[in-house]
C-alpha positions in Angstrom: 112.3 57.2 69.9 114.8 59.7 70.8 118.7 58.7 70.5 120.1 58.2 74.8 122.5 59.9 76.1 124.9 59.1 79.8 124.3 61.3 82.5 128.3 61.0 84.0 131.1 58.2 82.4 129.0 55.2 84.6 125.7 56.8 84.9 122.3 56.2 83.8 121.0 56.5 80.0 118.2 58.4 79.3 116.9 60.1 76.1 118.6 63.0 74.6 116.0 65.5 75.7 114.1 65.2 79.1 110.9 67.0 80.2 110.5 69.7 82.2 107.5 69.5 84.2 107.6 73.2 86.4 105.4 74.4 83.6 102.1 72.5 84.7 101.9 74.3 88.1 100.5 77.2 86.5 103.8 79.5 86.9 103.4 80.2 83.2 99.6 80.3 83.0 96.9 77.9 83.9 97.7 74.3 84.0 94.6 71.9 83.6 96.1 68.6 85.5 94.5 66.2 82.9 96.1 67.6 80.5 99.4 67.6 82.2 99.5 63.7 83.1 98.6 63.3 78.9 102.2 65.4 78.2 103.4 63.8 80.9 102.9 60.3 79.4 103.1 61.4 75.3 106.9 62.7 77.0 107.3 59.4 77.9 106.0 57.7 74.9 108.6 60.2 72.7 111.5 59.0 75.1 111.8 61.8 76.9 112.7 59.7 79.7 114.2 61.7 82.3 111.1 63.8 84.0 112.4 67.0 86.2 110.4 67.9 88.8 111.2 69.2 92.2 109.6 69.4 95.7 109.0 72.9 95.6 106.6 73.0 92.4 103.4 73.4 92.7 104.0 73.0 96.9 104.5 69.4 96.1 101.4 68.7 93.6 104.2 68.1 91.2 105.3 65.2 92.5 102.3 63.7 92.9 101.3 64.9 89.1 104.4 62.5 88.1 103.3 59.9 90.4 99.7 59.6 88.8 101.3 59.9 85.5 104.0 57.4 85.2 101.1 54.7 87.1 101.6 51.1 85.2 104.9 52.7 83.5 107.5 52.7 86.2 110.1 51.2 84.2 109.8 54.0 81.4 110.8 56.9 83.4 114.1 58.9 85.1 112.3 60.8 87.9 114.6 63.6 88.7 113.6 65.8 91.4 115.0 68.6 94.0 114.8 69.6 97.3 116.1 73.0 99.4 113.5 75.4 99.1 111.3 75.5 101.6 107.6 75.8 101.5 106.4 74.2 104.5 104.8 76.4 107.0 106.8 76.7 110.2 110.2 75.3 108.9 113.1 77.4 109.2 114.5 79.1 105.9 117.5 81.5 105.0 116.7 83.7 102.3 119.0 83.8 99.2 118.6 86.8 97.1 118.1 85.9 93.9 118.5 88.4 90.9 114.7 88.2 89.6 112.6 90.6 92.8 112.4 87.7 94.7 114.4 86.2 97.5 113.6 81.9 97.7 113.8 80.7 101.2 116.1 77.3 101.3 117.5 74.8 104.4 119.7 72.4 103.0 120.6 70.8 106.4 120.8 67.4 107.4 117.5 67.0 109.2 115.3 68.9 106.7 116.7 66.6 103.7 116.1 63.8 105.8 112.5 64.9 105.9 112.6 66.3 102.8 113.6 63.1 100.8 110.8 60.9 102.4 107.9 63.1 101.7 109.3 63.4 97.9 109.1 59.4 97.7 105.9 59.9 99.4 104.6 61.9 96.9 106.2 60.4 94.0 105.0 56.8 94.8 107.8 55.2 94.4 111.2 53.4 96.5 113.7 54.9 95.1 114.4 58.2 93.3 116.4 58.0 90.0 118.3 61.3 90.8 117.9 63.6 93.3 119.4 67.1 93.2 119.8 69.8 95.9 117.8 72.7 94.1 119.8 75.5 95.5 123.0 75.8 98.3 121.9 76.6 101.3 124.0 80.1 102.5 124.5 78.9 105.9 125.2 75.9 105.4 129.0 73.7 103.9 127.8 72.2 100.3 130.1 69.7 101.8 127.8 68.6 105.1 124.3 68.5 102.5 126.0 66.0 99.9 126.7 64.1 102.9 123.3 63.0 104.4 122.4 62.8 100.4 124.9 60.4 100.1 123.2 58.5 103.0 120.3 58.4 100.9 122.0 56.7 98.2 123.6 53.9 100.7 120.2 53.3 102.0 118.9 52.3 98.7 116.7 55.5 98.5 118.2 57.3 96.0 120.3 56.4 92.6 122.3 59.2 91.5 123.4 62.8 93.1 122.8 66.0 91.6 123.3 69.9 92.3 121.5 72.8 91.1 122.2 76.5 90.8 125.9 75.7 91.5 129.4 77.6 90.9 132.6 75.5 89.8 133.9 75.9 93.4 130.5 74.1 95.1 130.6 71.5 92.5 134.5 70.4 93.3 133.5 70.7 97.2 130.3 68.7 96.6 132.0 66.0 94.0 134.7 65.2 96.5 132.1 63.8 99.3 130.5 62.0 97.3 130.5 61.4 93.0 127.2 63.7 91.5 126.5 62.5 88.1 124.3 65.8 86.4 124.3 69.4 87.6 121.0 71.4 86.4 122.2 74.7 85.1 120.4 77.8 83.7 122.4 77.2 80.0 120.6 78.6 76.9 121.4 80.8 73.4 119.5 83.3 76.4 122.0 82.8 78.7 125.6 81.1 77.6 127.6 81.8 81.2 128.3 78.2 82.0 130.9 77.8 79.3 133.3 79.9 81.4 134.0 77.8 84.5 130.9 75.8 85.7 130.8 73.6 81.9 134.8 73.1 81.8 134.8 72.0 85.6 131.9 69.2 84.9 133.9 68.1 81.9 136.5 67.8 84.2 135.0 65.3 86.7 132.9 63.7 83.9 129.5 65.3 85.3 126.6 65.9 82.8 124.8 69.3 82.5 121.4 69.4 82.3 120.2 72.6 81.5 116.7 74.3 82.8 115.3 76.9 80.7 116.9 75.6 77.5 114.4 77.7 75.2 115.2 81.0 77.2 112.0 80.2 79.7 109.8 80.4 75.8 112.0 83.5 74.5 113.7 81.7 72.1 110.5 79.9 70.6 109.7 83.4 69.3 106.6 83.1 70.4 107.0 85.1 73.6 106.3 89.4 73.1 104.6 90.1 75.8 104.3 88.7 79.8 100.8 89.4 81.6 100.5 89.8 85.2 100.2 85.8 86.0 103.4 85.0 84.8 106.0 84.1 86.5 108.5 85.1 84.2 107.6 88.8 84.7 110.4 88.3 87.9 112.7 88.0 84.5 114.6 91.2 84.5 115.5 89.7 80.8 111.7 89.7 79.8 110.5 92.7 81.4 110.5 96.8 80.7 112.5 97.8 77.9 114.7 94.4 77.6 111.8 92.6 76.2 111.8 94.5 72.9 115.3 95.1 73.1 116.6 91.2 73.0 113.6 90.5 70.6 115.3 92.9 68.3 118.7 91.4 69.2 117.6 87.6 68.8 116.0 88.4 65.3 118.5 86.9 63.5 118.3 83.8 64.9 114.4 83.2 63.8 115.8 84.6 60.5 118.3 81.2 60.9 116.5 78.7 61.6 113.6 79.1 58.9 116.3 79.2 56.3 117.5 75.9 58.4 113.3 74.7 57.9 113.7 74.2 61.6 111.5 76.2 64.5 113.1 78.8 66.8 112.5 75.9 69.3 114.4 73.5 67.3 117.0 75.7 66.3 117.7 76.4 69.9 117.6 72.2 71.2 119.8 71.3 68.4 122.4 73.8 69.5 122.1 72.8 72.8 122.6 69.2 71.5 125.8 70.2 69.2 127.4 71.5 72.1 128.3 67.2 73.8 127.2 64.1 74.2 127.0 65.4 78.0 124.2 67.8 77.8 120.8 67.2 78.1 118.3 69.9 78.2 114.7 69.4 79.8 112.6 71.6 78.0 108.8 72.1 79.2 105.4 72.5 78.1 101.5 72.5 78.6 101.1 71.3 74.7 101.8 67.7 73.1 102.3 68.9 70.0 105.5 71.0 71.4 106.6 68.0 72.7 106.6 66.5 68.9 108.1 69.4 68.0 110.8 69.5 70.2 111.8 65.8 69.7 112.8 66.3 66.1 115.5 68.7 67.3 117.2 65.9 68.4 117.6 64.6 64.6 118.8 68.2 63.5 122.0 68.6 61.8 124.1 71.5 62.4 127.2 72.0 60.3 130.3 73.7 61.5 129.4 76.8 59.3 126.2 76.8 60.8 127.6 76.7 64.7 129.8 79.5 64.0 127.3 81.1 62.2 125.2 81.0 65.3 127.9 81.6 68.1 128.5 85.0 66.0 124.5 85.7 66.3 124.3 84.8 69.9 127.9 85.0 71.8 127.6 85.2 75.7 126.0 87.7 77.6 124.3 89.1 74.7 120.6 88.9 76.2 120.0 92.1 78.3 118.9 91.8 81.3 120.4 90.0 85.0 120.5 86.8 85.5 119.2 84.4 88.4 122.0 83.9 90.9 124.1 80.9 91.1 
């Protein structure tokens, strides 16, 4: 089982690496939804407890893919999921721009995370949802007002914990003052190493845990990934398309190079940094494949010496993927 780790000074435990479960709604590729619940549950069985999810995947199938997955095994799983973007036909949406050719339409207001929050524990099957994140700020709306009917979730037994997603320092600070958020779900990578300028010293700050989304690069730093086909989503990646493709495979070499003189994978390699960098980071890395799953859970038992860390902050300092980034 994988060593736990405390999502805030008085939060939850869960294990060290969660799961990511965005990947089975076929953004990436087909999804089969058998196949999903059985990495749902081998996640599980690993202790990848916390499962990430969100309204918006899948249109809501996610949910219920969780739901039918964790049946009998309640007990065993963290359900964190999101709400903000909208994908309901007929309710009302501001567009945020986002960085990656597409704009995602979010309402983050009172009423529609009222209705948003009892259709999630609709979905999900269950009375109470371990923590529940706002996916995105909504533009035209305070950070401020949103944490606030969240936090009547949490008084009404509904929800657990508080989270934000996509944030700045600045929302976070606003957000933590109405009401205490225990994680906040970050882009945070070897791909992309941003929040260690403000956003990681701030949570450190109020003793929130980051939990970052995309920890392998969204499948870049595998070294598996040359080439995106038409049905990915990932081809809105400005870092994975046209000419920065080849260029930040040639720049990320080394770090394949690395990690086989390490006897680790790129995957592993990439985790174990992730997991070197505190006790208060805890990255949810997804796939369609058990067999990743094993393979990702034995980056939690890496070692990295000191030598080794510097060796790889000299290989991958921030901002050196090409490419622009997904707002936040």
């Amino acid at each position: 089982m994988l060593p736990q780790r405390t999502l805030g000074p008085n939060g939850p435990q869960v294990g060290a690496l969660g799961y990511g479960a965005m990947v089975l709604e076929g953004y990436y590729g087909r999804a089969d939804e058998a196949a999903g619940i059985h990495v749902i549950q081998h996640a599980l069985d690993l202790g990848m407890t916390m499962l990430d999810t969100a309204d918006a995947y899948g249109n809501g199938h996610n949910e219920s893919l969780i739901a039918k997955a964790i049946h009998g095994q309640r007990d065993d799983a963290f359900i964190a999921t999101k709400f903000g973007i909208v994908f309901e036909p007929g309710e009302p949406a501001t567009p945020l721009a986002t960085g990656w050719n597409l704009a995602i339409p979010l309402n983050a207001t009172p009423a529609y995370a009222r209705r948003a929050l009892e259709r999630s524990l609709q979905r999900l099957g269950v009375d109470t949802i371990d923590l529940w994140y706002l996916h995105y700020p909504d533009p035209s709306m305070p950070i401020e007002e949103t944490v606030g009917v969240m936090a009547e979730a949490v008084r009404a037994g509904k929800v657990r914990y508080l989270g934000l997603s996509n944030v700045t320092a600045e929302q976070v600070r606003k957000a933590h003052a109405v009401h205490p958020i225990a994680a906040v779900q970050f882009e945070y990578s070897l791909w992309r190493r941003e929040a260690e300028n403000e956003l990681l010293p701030c949570l450190r700050q109020l003793g929130i845990a980051l939990v970052p989304w995309a920890p392998l690069g969204s499948g870049f730093l595998t070294g598996t990934v040359t080439e995106i086909t038409s049905d990915d989503f990932r081809q809105h990646n400005p870092k994975l398309t046209g000419g920065n493709l080849q260029a930040n495979l040639d720049r990320f070499a080394p770090l394949q190079q690395l990690a086989a003189s390490l006897d680790l994978t790129p995957a592993q390699l990439a985790l174990a940094w992730l997991i070197h960098q505190g006790a208060d980071i805890v990255p949810i890395p997804g796939t369609r494949q058990a067999a990743r799953l094993d393979e990702n859970a034995l980056a939690a038992f890496a070692t990295l010496d000191q030598a080794t860390l510097q060796q790889i902050d000299a290989l991958a300092p921030v901002g050196s993927a090409l490419g622009g980034t997904l707002v936040a």
